[in-house]
C-alpha positions in Angstrom: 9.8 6.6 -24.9 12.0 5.6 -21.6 13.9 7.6 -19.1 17.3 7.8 -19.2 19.8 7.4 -16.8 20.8 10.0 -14.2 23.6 11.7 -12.2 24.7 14.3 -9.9 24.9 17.7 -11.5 27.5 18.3 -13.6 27.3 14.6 -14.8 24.5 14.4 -16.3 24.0 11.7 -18.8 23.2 13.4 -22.3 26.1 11.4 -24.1 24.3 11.1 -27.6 21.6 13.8 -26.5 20.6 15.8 -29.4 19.2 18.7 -26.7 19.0 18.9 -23.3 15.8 20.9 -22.3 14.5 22.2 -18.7 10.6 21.8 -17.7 10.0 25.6 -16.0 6.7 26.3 -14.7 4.3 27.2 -11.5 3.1 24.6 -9.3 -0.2 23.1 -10.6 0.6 24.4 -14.0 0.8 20.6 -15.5 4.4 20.7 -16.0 5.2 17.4 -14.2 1.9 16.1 -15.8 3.7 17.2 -19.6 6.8 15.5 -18.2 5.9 12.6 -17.5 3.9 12.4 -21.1 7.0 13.1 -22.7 9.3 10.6 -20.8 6.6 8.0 -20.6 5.4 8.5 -16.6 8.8 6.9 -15.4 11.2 9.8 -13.8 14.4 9.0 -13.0 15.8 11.2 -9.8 19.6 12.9 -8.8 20.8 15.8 -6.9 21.8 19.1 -7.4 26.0 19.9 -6.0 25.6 21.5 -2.6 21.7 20.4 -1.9 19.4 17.8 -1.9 17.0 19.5 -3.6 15.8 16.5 -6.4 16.2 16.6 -10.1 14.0 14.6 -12.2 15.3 13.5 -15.2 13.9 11.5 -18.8 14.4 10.8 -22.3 12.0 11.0 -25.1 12.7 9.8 -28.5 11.6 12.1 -31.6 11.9 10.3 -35.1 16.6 10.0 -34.9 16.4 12.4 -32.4 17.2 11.7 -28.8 16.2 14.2 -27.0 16.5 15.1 -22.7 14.3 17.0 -20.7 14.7 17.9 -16.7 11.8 19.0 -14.9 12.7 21.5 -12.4 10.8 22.4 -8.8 8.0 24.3 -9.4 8.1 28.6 -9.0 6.2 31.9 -9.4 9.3 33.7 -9.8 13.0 33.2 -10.4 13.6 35.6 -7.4 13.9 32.7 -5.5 12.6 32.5 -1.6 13.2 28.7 -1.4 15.7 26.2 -1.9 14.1 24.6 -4.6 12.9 27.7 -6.4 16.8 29.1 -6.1 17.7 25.7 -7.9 15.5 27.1 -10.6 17.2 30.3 -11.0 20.9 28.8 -10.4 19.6 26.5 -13.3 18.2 29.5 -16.0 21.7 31.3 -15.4 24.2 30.7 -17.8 26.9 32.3 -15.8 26.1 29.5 -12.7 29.0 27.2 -13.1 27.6 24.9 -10.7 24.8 23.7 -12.7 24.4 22.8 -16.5 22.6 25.4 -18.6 20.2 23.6 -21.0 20.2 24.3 -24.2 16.4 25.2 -24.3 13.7 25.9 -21.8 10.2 24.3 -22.1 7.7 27.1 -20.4 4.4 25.9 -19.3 1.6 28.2 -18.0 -1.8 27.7 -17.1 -4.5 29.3 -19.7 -6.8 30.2 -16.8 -4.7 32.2 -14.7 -2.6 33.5 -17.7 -2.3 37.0 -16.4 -0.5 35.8 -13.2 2.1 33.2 -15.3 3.0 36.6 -17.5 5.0 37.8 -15.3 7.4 34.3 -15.0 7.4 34.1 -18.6 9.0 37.8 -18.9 12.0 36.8 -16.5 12.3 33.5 -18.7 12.6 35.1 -21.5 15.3 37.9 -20.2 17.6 34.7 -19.5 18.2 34.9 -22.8 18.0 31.1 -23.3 15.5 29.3 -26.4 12.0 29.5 -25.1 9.2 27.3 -26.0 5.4 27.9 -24.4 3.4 25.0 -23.7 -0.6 26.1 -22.8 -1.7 23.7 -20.5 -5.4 23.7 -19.1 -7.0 25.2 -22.7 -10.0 23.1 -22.6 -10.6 23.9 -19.0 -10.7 27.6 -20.5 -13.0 27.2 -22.9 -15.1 25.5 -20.9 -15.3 28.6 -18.3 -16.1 31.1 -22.0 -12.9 31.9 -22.0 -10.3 32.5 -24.8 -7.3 33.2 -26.1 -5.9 33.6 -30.1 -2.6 31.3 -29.8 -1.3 32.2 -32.7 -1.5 35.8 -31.9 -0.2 35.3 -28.6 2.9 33.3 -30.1 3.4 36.4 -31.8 3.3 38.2 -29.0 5.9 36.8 -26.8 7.8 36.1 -29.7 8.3 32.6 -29.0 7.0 28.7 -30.5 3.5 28.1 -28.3 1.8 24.9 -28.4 -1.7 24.2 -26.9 -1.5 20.7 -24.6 -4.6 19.6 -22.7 -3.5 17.0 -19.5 -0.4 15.8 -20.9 -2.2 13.4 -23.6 0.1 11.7 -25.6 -1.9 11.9 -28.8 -2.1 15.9 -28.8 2.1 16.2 -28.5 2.5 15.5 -31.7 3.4 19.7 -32.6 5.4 19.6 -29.1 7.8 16.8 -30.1 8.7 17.9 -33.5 10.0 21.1 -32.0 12.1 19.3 -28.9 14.8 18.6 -31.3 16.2 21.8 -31.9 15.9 24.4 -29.4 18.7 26.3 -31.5 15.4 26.8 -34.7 12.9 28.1 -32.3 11.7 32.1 -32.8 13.2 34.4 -30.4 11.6 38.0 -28.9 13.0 41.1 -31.6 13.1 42.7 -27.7 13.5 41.4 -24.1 10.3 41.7 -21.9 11.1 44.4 -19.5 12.3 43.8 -15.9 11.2 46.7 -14.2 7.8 46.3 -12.2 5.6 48.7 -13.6 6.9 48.0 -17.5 6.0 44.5 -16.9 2.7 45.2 -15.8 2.1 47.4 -19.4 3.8 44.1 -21.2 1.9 42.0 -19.8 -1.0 44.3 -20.7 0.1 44.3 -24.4 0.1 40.8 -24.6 -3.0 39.8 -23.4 -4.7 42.6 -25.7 -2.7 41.5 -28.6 -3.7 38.1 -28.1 -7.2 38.6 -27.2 -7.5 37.1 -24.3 -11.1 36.5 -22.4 -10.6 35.7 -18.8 -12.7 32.4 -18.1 -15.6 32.9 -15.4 -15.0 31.5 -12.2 -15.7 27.4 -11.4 -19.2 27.4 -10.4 -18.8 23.9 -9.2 -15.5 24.8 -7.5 -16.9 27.8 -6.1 -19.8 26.3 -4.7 -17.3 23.1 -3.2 -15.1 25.2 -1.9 -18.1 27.2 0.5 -18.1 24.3 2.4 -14.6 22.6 2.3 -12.7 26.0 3.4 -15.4 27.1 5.6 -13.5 27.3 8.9 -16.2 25.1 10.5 -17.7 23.0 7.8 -14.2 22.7 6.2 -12.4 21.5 9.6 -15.5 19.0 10.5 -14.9 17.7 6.7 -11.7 17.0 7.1 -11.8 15.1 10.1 -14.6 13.2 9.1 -12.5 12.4 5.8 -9.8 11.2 7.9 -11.3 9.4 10.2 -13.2 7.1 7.1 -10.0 6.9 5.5 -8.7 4.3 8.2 -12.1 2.7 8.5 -11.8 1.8 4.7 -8.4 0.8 4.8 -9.9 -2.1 7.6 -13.0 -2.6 6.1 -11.5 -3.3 2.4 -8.2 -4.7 2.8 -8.4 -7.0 5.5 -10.3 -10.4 3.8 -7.2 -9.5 1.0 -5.1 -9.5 4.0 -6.4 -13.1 5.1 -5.6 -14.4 1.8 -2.3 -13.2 1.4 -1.9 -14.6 5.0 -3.0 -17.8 4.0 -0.7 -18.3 1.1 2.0 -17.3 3.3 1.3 -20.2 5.7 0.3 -22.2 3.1 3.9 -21.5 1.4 6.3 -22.0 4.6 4.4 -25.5 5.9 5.1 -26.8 2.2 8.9 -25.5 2.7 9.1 -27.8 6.3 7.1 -30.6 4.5 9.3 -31.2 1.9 12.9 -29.9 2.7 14.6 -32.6 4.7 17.2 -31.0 5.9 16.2 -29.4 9.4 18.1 -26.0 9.6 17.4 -25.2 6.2 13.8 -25.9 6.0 14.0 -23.3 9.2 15.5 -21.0 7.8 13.5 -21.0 4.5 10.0 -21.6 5.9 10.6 -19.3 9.0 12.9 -16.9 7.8 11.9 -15.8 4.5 8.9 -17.2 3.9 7.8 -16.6 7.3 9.6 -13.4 8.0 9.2 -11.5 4.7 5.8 -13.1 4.2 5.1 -11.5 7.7 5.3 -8.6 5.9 4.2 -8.3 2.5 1.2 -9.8 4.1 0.0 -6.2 4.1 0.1 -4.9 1.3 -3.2 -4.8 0.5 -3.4 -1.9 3.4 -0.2 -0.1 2.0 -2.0 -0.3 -1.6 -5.1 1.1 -0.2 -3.7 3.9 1.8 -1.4 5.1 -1.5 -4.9 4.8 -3.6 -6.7 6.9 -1.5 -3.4 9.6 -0.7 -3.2 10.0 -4.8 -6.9 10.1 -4.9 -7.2 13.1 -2.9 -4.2 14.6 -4.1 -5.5 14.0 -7.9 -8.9 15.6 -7.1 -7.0 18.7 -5.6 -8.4 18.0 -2.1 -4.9 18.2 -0.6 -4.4 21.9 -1.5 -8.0 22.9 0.3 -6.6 20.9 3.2 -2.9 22.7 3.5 -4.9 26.1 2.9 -7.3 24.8 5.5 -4.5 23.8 8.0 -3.4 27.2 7.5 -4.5 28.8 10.7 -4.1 25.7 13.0 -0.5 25.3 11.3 0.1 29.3 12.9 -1.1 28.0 16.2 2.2 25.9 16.3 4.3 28.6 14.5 4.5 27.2 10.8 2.7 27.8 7.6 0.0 25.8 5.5 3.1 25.1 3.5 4.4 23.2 6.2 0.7 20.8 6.4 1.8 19.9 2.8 5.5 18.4 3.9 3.5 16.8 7.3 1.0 15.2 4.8 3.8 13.8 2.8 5.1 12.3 5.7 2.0 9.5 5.8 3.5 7.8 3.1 6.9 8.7 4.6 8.8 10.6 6.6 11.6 10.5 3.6 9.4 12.8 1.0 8.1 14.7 3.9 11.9 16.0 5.3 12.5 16.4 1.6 9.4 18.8 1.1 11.0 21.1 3.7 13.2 22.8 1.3 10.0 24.5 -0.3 9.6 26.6 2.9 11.2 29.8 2.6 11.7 30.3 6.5 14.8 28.6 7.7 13.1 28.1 11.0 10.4 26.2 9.7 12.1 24.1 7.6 14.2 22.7 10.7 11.0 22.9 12.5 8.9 21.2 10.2 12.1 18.4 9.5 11.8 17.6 13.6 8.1 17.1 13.5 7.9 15.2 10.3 9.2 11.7 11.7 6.2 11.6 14.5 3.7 11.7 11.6 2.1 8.0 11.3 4.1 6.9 8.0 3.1 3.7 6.0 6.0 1.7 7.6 4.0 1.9 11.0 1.3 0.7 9.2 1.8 -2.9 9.4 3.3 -2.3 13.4 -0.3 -1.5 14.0 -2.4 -3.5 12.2 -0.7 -6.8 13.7 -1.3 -4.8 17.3 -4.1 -3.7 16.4 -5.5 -7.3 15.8 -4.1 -8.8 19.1 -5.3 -5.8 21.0 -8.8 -5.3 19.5 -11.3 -7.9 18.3 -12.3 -7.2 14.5 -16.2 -7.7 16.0 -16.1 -5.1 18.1 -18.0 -1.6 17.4 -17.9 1.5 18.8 -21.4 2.4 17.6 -21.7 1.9 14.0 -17.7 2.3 13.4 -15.9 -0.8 13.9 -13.3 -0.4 16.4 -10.0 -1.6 15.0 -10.4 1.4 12.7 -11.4 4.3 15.8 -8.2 3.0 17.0 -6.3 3.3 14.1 -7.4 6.9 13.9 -6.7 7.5 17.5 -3.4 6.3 16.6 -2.7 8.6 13.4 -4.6 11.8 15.3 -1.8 11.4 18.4 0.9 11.7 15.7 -0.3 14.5 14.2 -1.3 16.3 17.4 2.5 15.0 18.5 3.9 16.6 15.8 2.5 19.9 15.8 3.6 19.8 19.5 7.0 19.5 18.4 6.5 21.6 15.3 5.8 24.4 18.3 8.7 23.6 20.5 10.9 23.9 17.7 9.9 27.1 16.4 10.2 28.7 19.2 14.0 27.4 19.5 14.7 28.8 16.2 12.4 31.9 16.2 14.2 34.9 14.5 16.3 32.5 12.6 14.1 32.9 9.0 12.1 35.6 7.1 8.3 35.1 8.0 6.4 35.7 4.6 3.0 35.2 3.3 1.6 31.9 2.6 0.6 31.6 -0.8 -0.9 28.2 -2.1 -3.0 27.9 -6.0 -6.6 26.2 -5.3 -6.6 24.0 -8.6 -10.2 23.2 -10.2 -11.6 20.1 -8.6 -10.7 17.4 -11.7 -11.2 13.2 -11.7 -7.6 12.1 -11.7 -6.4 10.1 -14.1 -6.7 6.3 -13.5 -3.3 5.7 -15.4 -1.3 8.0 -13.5 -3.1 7.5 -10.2 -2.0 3.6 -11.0 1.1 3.9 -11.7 1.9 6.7 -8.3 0.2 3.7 -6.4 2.7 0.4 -8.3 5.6 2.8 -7.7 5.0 3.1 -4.0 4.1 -0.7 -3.4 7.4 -1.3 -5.4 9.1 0.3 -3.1 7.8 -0.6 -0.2 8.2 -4.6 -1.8 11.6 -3.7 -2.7 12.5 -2.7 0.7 11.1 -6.0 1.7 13.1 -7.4 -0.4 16.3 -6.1 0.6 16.5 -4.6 4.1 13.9 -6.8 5.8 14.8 -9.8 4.2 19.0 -9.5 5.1 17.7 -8.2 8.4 15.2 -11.2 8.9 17.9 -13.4 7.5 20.4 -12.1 10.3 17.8 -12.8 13.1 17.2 -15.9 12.0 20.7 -16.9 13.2 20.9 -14.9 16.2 17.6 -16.9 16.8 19.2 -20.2 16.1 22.8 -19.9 16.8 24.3 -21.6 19.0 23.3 -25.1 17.5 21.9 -27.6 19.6 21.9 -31.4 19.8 19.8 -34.1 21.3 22.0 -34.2 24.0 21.1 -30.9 25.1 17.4 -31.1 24.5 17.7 -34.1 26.7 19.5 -32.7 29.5 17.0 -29.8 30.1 14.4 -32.6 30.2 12.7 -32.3 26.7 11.6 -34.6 24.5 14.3 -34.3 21.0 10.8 -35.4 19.3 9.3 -32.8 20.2 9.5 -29.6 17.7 7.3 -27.2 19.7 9.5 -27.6 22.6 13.1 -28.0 21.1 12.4 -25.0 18.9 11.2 -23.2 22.3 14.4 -24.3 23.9 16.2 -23.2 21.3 14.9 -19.6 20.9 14.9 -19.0 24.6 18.5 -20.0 24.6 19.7 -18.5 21.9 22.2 -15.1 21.3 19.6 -13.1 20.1 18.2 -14.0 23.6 21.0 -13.4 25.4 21.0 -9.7 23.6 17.3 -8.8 24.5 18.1 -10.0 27.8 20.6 -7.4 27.7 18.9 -4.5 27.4 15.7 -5.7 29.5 16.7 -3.6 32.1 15.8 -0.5 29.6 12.1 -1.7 28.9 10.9 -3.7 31.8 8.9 -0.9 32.9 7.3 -1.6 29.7 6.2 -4.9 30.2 8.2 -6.2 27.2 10.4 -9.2 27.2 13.3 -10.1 25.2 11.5 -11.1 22.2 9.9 -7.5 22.3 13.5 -6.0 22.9 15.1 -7.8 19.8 12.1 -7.0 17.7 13.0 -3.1 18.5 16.2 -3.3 17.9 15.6 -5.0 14.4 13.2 -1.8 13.6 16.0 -0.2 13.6 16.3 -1.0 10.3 13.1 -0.6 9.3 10.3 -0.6 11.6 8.2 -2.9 9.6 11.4 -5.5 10.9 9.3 -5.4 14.2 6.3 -7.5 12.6 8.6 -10.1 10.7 11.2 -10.5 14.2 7.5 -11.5 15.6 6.4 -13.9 12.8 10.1 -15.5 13.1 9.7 -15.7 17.3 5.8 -17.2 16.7 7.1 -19.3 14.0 9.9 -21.2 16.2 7.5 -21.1 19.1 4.4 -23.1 17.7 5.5 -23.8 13.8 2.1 -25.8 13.9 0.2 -22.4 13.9 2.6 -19.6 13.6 -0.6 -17.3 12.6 -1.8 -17.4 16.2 1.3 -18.0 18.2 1.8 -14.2 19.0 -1.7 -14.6 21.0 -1.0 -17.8 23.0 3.1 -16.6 23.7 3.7 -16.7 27.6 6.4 -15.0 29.5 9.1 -17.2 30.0 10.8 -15.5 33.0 10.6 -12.9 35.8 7.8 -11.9 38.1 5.5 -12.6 35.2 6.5 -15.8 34.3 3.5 -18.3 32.6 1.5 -15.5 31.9 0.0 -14.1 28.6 3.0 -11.8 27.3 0.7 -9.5 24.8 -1.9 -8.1 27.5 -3.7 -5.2 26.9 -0.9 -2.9 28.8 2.3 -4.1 27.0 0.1 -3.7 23.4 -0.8 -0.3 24.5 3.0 0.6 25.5 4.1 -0.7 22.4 1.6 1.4 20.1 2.8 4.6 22.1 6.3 3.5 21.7 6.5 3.0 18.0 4.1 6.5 17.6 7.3 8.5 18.8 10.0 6.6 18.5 12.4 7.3 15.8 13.1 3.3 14.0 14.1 4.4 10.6 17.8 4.5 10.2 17.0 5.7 6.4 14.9 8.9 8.0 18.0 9.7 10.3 20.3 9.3 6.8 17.7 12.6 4.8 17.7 14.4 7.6 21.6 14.6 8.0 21.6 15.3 4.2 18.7 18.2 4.3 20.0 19.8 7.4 23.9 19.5 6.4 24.7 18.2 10.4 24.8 15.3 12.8 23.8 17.4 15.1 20.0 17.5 14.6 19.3 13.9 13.4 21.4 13.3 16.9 19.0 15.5 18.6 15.9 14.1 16.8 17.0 10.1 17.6 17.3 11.3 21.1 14.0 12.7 21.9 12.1 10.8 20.3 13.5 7.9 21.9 13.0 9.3 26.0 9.2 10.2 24.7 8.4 7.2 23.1 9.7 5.4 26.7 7.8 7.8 28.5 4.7 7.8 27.3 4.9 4.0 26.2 5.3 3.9 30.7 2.7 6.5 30.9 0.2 4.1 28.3 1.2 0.8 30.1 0.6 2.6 33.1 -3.2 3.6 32.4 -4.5 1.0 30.8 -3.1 -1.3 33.8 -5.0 0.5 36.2 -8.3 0.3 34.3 -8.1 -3.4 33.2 
């Protein structure tokens, strides 16, 4: 089983198809859990004409039969509230000429709050389109003594039902045979009804018919949940959650961190000792080995933090959180909805703009897109650690936690607290722009996530996160190598600024400092002296641009040329060069703390600025977003560098 290619809507690759079936189903339901069992975990991703709502598409192969499936966004009800859920309905309606109708519909509802899924099912099956019922969470029902007869229930709706329990492959044997041929399934003699009350009496009917026992509430749940929504217990929990989050990404990934360092080094000195050619055993060894390397060196830390964000996702903490967040989320205007698209946006900022169009309110969503961006995503990650490291010794404690980690925290807690800020100011821009409507959020049963699909969530995000290494860093790391370098220099030149042409430490010094990357960063000093940085700092922002993890491999380029005997600690020993501060340590406790604060608002993530024009269909707020994000990240980078000047 594979995925299939994709395409916009409207081109959607079924070419030799032998059906093309839609996934329909509530959130938490196990619909993307069935999906990715049919299409073999791997979802292949498109848009929707008009929005940017995602469409995940994939192939599964049945005997001769090749068969298509979409899964669509997740909904209680086709009378949509949301983007996403209006894709859903746009999607069921054959009349919709913007979107292809499938030529069956793949229904899944959760056996333990069956009475609540009813009332989806009846407007499914009013589309007039081939249903098929897939029971999800059956053994989870029994388990609670409950019960349901599926064959009488099949009956009842009048439609093919299939018992699946978490998506295993082994038990979708009865699923896949029917996949096939949507056009064979068993259709209702009647319609459901659509009016209110006459659903409630078919929904009635059907649970009777099929003698259905509702299963006993989750003791263990129940008794979890006393203490993780308590509005006390709960908050103190989730805080204390947090804050051992980053003291185990520290405390676990950083002797992985020293190896991958090592090879690194070890990997770029063989490069200079073996490549005779000068310029090109520079540009391997200090460019991409060096740059890149700079890099990838922690990916131990992004592994960590994606095994831990799927682990608490898997186990359904993340839902208790959002509901949680609810009330503090009010305090700033939004809804617990909008917690889940700010919690997205650790990973990334991307996902977490994208998550947006599940918020009804207008309003929100463009608050809740502003605010995202400040959120401390993975691509920071790296940014802090190597700041981290020159700021904080990895010895030091504060009391039994050890400090690079409290500051970590510190540094994730002002992003948050930033962001709900924003979140605020926002909202109160765009109040009376959107409908306000209740918040409404299904608490899944705490479960063990599964280790394969926890794995694979985690190899997909360091693939990406590699792959974006492996493109944008290393063509940006590539072009600073030869603004670093460029214009050549000779003996001759070495030897009329008084240095020794034997000498690499001080040619490659000479070289850097005179270079046109150095004649740019001395450009724009003007901009960030205030700041205590210098030019190497200024080109290193500029290359974030790009991506900000840019800013670590601009320094492990600079430290390289600097000292290529011991580019590892060059960033520690680097002097200023010029100015009022000239022969003194360049990375002092003020200018780390100004560059922290600086890279905690600042907006360095040209692909960010790209979703944002795409979700809110303008220039105008990405334009908006760049801009203040920019003057706060100056002003309290000056307001940082400021403080910690005065007390040092």
């Amino acid at each position: 089983m594979s995925c299939g290619p994709h395409g916009g809507a409207g081109s959607l690759d079924d070419h030799g198809s032998d059906a093309r079936l839609a996934l329909v189903g509530s959130p938490n339901s196990g619909k993307t859990t069935l999906f990715n069992a049919l299409t073999g975990l791997r979802a292949k991703t498109g848009n929707y004409p008009g929005v940017t709502v995602a469409r995940y598409e994939g192939r599964t192969q049945v005997g001769d039969h090749d068969v298509l499936v979409e899964d669509l966004p997740g909904t209680y009800s086709l009378d949509a509230i949301s983007p996403d859920e209006q894709i859903v309905a746009d999607v069921l309606d054959p009349e919709d000429v913007t979107t292809d109708t499938p030529d069956g519909l793949v229904v899944t509802l959760d056996a333990t709050t069956l009475r609540r899924s009813l009332g989806m099912l009846a407007q499914v099956l009013g589309t007039d389109l081939p249903v098929c019922v897939v029971l999800t969470f059956t053994d989870e029902l029994t388990r609670r003594q409950g019960s349901i007869d599926i064959d009488a229930f099949s009956r009842a709706v009048g439609v093919p039902v299939v018992a699946v329990v978490g998506g295993r492959r082994r038990e979708l044997g009865a699923l896949r045979e029917l996949l096939p041929h949507p056009d064979q399934w068993t259709t209702p003699a009647l319609p459901p009804p659509a009016d209110g009350p006459e659903v409630t009496a078919w929904i009635e009917s059907v649970l009777s018919t099929s003698r259905y026992r509702l299963p006993r509430l989750d003791d263990r749940t129940r008794r979890i949940d006393a203490v993780l929504l308590h509005p006390v217990w709960g908050t103190l929990v989730f805080f204390a959650t947090m804050f051992a989050f980053f003291q185990v990404i520290f405390t676990v990934a950083a002797p992985l961190q020293d190896y991958v360092q090592q090879f690194f080094d070890h990997l770029a000195g063989l490069v200079r000792d073996h490549v005779g050619i000068g310029w090109l055993a520079s540009f391997l060894g200090d460019a991409m080995i060096g740059g890149v390397g700079g890099v990838l060196v922690f990916l131990p830390q992004i592994a960590l933090l994606f095994i831990l964000i799927a682990l608490l996702e898997g186990v359904g903490y993340m839902a208790r959180a959002a509901f949680l967040m609810d009330k503090i989320m009010s305090v700033a205007g939004l809804e617990g909805r909008a917690f889940v698209a700010l919690l997205s946006s650790l990973a990334c900022a991307i996902p977490g703009i994208m998550a947006t169009r599940t918020l009804p309110s207008t309003r929100d969503r463009l608050a809740t897109m502003m605010a995202a961006p400040l959120m401390t995503c993975s691509a920071r990650l790296p940014v802090y650690i190597l700041l981290t490291g020159l700021l904080v010794d990895s010895s030091d404690r504060v009391g039994p936690f050890g400090a690079q980690g409290v500051v970590m925290f510190a540094l994730y807690l002002g992003g948050a607290v930033s962001a709900m800020a924003t979140a605020w100011l926002f909202s109160r821009i765009g109040r009376g722009t959107g409908p306000l409507l209740p918040f409404y959020m299904e608490m899944p049963p705490y479960r063990w996530p599964s280790v394969r699909s926890m794995s694979l969530s985690v190899w997909d995000a360091c693939k990406g996160f590699v792959r974006k290494v492996g493109v944008i860093i290393l063509v940006t790391t590539a072009a600073l190598w030869l603004l670093l370098n460029l214009p050549t220099r000779g003996d001759s030149d070495f030897r009329a600024a008084g240095i020794d042409p034997n000498d690499d430490a001080a040619t490659s010094s000479y070289v850097i400092e005179h270079s046109a990357g150095a004649a740019v960063g001395k450009f724009i000093a003007p901009v960030f002296a205030p700041l205590g940085f210098d030019w190497r700092i200024n080109i290193g922002i500029l290359a974030s641009l790009s991506a900000r993890e840019t800013f670590v491999a601009t320094l492990g380029q600079v430290g390289a040329a600097e000292n290529p005997d011991d580019p590892s600690n060059a960033l520690s020993t680097m002097r200023v060069t010029s100015g009022e501060r000239i022969g003194e340590p360049l990375f002092t406790p003020p200018v780390l703390a100004a560059l922290m604060v600086f890279f905690l608002y600042a907006l360095q993530c040209m692909s960010t600025i790209g979703v944002m024009r795409r979700e809110s269909g303008t220039w105008k707020w990405p334009a908006i977003a760049f801009g203040y994000m920019f003057v706060l990240a100056w002003v309290m980078a000056f307001a940082a560098h400021t403080i910690v000047a005065a007390v040092t």
